[in-house]
Backbone bond lengths (Angstrom), bond angles and torsions (degrees), N, CA, C in turn:
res aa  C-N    CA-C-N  psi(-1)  N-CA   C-N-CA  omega(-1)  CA-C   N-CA-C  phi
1 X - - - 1.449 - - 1.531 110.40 -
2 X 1.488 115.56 -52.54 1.332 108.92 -174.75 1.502 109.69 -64.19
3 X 1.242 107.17 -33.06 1.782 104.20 -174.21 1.625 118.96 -73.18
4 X 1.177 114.60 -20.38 1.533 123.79 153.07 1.160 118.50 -87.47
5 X 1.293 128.68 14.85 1.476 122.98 162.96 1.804 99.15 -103.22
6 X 1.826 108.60 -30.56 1.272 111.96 -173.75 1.527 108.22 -72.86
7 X 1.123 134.89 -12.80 1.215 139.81 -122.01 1.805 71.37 -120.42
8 X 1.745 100.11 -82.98 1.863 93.73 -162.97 1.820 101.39 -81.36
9 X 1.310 134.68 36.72 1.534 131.14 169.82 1.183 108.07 -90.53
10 X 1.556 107.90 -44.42 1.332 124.00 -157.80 1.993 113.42 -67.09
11 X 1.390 87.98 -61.55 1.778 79.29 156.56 1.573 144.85 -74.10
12 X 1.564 94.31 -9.60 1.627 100.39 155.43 1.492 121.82 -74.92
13 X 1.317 109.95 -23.48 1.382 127.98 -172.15 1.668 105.55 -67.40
14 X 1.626 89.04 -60.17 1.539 109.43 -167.76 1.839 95.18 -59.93
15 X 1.154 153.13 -54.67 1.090 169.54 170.00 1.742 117.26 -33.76
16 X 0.997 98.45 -55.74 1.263 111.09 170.37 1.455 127.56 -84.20
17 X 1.198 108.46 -27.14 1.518 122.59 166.58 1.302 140.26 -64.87
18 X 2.008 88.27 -69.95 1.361 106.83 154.56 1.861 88.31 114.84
19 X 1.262 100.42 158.38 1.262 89.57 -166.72 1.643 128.53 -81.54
20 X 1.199 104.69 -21.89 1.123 126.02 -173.70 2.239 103.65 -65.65
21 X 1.322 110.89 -50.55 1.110 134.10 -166.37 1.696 101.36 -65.62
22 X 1.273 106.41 -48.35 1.609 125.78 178.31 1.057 87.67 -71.94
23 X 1.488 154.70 -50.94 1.596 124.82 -165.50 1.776 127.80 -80.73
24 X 1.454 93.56 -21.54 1.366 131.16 170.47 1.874 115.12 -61.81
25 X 1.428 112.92 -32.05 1.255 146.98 175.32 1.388 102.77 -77.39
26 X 1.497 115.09 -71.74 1.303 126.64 -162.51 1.573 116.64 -62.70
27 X 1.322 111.60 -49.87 1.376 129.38 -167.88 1.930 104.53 -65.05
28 X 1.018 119.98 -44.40 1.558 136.04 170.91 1.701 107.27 -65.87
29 X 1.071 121.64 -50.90 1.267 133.38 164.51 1.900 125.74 -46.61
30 X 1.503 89.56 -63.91 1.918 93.80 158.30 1.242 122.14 -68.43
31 X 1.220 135.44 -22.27 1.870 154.29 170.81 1.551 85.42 -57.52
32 X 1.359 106.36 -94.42 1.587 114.92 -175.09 1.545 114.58 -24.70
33 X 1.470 123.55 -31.86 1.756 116.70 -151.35 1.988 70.75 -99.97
34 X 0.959 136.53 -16.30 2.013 126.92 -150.60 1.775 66.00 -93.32
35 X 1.395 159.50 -53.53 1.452 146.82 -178.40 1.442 106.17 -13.62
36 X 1.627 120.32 -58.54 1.256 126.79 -147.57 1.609 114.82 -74.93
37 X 2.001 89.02 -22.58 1.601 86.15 160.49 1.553 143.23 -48.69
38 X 1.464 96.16 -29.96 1.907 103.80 168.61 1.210 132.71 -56.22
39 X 1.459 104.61 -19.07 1.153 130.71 174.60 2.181 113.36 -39.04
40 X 1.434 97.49 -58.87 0.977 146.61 163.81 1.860 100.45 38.95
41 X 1.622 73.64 90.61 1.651 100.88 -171.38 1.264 128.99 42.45
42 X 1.447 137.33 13.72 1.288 163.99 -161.18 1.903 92.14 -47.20
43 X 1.452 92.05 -71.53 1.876 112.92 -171.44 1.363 104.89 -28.90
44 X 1.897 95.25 -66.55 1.786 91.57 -161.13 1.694 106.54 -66.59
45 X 1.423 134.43 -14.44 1.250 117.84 177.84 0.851 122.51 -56.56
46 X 1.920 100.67 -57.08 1.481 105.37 168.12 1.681 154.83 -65.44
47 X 1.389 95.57 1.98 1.227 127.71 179.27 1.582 89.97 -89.71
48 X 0.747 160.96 -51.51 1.647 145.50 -174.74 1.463 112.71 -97.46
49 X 1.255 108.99 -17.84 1.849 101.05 162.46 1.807 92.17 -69.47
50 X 1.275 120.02 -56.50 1.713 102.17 -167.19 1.539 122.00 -65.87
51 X 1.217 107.23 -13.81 1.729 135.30 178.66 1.576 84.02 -64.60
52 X 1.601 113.60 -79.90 1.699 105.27 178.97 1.391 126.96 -35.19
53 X 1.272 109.99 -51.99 1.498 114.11 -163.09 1.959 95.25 -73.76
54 X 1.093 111.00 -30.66 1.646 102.58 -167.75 1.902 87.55 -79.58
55 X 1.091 127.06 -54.68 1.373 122.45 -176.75 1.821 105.48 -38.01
56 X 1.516 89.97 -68.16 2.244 80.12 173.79 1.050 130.77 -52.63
57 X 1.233 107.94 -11.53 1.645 117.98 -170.30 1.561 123.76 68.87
58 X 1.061 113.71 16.04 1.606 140.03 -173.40 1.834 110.03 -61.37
59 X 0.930 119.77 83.05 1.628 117.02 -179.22 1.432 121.18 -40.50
60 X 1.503 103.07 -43.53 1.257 121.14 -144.82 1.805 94.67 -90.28
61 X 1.496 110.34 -59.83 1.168 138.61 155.49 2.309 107.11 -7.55
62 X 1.785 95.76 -61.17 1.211 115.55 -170.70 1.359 106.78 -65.76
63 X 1.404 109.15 -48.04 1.512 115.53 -177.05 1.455 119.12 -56.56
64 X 1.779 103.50 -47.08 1.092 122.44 173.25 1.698 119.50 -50.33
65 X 1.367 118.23 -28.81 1.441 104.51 175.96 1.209 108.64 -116.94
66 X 1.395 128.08 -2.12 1.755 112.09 163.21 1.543 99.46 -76.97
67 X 1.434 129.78 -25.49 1.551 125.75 161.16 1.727 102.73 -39.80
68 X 1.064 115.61 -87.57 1.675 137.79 -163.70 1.925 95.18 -61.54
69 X 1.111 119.03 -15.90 1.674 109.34 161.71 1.923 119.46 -89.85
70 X 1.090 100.83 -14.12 1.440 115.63 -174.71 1.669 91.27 -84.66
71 X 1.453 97.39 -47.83 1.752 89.58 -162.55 1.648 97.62 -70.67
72 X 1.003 129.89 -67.71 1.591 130.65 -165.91 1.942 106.80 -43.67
73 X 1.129 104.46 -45.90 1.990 122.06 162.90 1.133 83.88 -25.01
74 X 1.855 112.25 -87.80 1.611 125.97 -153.14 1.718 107.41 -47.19
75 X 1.295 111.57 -47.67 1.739 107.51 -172.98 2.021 96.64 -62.09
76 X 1.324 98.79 -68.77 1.230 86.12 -167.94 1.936 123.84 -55.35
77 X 1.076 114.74 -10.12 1.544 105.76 -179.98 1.531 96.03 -87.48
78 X 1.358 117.73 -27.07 1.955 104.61 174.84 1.484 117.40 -62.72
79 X 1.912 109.56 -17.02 1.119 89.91 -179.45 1.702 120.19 -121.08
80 X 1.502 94.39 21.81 1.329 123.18 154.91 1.677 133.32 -67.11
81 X 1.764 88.92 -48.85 1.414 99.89 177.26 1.888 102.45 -79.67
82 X 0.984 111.80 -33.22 1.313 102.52 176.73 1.666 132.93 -72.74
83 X 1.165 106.14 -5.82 1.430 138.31 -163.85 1.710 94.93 -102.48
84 X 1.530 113.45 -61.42 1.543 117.30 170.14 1.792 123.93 -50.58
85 X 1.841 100.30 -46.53 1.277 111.43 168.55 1.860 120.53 -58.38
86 X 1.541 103.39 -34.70 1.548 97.55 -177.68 1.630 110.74 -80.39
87 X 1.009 120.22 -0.10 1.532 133.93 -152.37 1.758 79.66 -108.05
88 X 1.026 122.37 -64.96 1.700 135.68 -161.48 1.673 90.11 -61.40
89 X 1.148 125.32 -34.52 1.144 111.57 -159.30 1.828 105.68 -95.46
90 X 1.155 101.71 -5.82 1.754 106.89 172.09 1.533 122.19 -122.40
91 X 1.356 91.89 17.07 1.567 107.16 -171.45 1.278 118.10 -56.08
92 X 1.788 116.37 -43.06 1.218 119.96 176.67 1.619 113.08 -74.28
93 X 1.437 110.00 -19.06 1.608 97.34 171.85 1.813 118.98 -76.63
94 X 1.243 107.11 -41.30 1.557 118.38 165.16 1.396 119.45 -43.94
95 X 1.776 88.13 -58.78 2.285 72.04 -176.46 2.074 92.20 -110.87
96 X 1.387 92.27 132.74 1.326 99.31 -174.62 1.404 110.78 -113.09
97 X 1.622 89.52 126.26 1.836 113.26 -141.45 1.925 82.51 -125.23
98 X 1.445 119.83 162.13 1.342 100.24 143.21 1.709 98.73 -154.67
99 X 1.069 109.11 166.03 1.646 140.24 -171.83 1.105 92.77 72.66
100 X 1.577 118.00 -148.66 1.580 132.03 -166.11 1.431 114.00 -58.40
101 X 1.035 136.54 41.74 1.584 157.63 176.81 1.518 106.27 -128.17
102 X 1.425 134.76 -27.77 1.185 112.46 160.54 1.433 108.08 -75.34
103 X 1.263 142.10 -64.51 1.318 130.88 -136.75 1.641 94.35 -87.06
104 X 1.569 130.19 22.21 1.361 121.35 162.66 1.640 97.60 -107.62
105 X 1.508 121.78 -37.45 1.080 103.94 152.80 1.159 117.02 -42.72
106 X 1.353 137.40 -87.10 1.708 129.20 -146.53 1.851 94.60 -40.62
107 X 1.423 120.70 -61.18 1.581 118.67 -160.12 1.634 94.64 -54.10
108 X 1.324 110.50 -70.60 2.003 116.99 -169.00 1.505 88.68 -38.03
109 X 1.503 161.37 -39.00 1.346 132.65 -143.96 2.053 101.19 -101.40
C-alpha cells in the first residue's frame, strides 16, 4: 500500500510543487529521519531483556529495566532534541533555497 501511494505521490508531488520546493522538503526531511540513528538499537535490547525478565517472572527484575530503559530514552532524546535544534538552526544554510522558500523552510523544519 505505502509503495503505491509512494510510487503515484511522488509525481503528483513533484508536479505540483515543483522541483526545487520538493528538494527543499526532502533534504530536511531525510536529515530529520538520520536523528533516529542515536537511538542506536536501544529498543530491540530492551525488548528481550524485558522478554527475559517477564519469561522468569521476576517483578523486581521487570521494574528494574523499564527503570534503566526510561533512563537511557531520557539521555538519548536530550541529545536528539539538541541534535534536531542545531540542524533547525542551519537549515537554511544546508539546503540552499532562495526567496519565499527559505522562510517556509525555517517553519516546515
Amino acid at each position: 500500500m505505502r509503495l503505491s501511494i509512494s510510487i503515484f505521490g511522488t509525481p503528483l508531488l513533484l508536479h505540483c510543487l515543483g522541483d526545487e520546493s520538493y528538494g527543499a522538503f526532502r533534504a530536511p526531511t531525510d536529515w530529520g529521519n538520520y536523528l533516529n540513528l542515536l537511538e542506536l538499537g536501544i529498543s530491540g535490547s530492551l525488548l528481550a531483556l524485558l522478554a527475559k525478565a517477564l519469561g522468569i517472572g521476576e517483578h523486581q527484575q521487570i521494574l528494574l529495566t523499564l527503570a534503566t530503559g526510561i533512563k537511557a530514552y531520557l539521555k538519548i532524546l536530550i541529545v536528539m532534541v539538541l541534535a534536531g535544534l542545531g540542524l533547525g538552526l542551519f537549515i537554511t544554510h544546508l539546503v540552499p533555497v532562495q526567496g519565499v522558500l527559505i522562510s517556509e523552510l525555517q517553519k516546515g523544519y
